[in-house]
C-alpha positions as CSV (number, residue, x, y, z in Angstrom):
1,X,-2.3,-16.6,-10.4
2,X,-2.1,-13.5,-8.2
3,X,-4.4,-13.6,-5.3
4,X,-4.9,-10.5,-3.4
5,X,-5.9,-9.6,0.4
6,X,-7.2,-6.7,1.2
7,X,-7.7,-5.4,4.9
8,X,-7.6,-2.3,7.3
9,X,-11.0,-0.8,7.0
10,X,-13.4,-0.2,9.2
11,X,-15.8,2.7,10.4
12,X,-14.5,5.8,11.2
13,X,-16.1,9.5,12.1
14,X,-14.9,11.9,9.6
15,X,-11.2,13.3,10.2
16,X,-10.2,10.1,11.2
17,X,-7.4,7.7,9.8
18,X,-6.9,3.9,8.4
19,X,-4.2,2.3,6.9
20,X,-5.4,-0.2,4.3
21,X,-2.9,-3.2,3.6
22,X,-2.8,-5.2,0.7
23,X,-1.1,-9.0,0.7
24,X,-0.2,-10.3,-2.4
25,X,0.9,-13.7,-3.3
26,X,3.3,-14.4,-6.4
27,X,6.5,-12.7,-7.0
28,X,5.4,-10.7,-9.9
29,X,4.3,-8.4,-7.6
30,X,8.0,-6.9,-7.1
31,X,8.0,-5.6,-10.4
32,X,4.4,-4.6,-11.0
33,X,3.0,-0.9,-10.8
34,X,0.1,-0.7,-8.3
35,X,-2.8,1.0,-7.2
36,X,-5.7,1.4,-5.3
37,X,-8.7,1.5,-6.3
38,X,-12.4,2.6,-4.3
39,X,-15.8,1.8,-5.2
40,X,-18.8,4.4,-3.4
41,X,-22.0,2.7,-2.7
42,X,-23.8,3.0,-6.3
43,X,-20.8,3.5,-8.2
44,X,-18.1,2.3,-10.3
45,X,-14.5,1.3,-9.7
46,X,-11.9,4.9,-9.5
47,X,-8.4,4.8,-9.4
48,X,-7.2,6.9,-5.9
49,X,-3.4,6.1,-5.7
50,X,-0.6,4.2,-7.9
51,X,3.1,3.7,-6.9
52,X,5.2,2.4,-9.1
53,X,7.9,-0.8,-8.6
54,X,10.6,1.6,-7.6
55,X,8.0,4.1,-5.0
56,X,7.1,7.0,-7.3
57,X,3.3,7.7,-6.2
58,X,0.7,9.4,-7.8
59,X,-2.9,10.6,-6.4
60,X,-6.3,11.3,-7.7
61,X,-7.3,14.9,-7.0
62,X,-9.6,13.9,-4.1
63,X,-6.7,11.8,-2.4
64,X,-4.2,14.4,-2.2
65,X,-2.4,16.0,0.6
66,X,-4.8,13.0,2.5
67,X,-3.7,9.6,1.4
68,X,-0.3,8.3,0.8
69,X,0.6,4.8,-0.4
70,X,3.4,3.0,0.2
71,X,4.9,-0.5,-0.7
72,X,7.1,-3.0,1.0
73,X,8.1,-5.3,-1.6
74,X,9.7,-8.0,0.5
75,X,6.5,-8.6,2.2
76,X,4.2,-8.1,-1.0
77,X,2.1,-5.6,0.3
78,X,0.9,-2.3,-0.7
79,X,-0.4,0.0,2.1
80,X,-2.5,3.4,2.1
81,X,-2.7,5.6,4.6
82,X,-5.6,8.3,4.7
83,X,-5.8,10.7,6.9
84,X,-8.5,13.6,6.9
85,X,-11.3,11.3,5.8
86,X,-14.8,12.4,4.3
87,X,-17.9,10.9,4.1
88,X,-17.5,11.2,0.6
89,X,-14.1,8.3,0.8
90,X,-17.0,5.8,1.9
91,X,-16.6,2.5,-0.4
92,X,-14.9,-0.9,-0.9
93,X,-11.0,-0.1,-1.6
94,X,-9.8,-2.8,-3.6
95,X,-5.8,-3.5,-4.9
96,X,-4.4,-4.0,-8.6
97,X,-1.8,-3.6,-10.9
98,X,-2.3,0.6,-12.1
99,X,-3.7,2.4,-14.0
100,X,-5.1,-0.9,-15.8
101,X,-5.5,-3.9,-13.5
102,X,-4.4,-7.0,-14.8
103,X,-5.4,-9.6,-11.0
104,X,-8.1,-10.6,-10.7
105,X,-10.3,-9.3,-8.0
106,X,-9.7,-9.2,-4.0
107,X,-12.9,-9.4,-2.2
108,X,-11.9,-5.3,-1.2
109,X,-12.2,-4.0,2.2
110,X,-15.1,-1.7,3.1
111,X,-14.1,1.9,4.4
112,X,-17.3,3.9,5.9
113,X,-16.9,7.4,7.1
114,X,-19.5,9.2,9.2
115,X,-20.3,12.4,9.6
């Protein structure tokens, strides 16, 4: 079974940066499509950003021009970088296999954006 790490959050005042990272374990990784996903306080799971196995990327409307995702596949990690942040990016940013996740759940790492 897949097991997945997040990290990289933090607080940050509003028009700052992280870089999220996501460890995986398992070699199916390689070969899967994934995305990351957010979670705002009193809300469900949204998709934000999905690469595919060979680095096409895609972006929810309120990620792009701000957040890029990238993958290093020898090292089983997924990254995002988000730059510009809001207050409204505030929430636990998860990892998965995109647009439907198939792993189960990393415990997420919480992003918090001040104003």
């Amino acid at each position: 079974q897949v097991q997945l790490v997040e990290s990289g959050g933090g607080l940050v005042q509003a028009g700052g940066s992280l870089r999220l990272s996501c460890a995986a374990s398992g070699s199916i990784f390689s070969i899967a499509t994934m995305g990351w996903y957010r979670q705002p306080p009193g809300k469900g799971r949204e998709l934000v950003a999905i690469i595919t196995r060979d680095g096409r990327t895609n972006y929810a409307d309120s990620g792009k021009g701000r957040f890029t995702i990238s993958r290093d596949n020898a090292k089983n990690t997924v990254y995002l970088q988000m730059n510009s942040l809001k207050p409204e990016d505030t929430g636990v940013y998860y990892c998965n296999t995109a647009p439907g996740w198939i792993f189960s759940w990393g415990q997420g790492t919480q992003v918090t954006v001040s104003t």
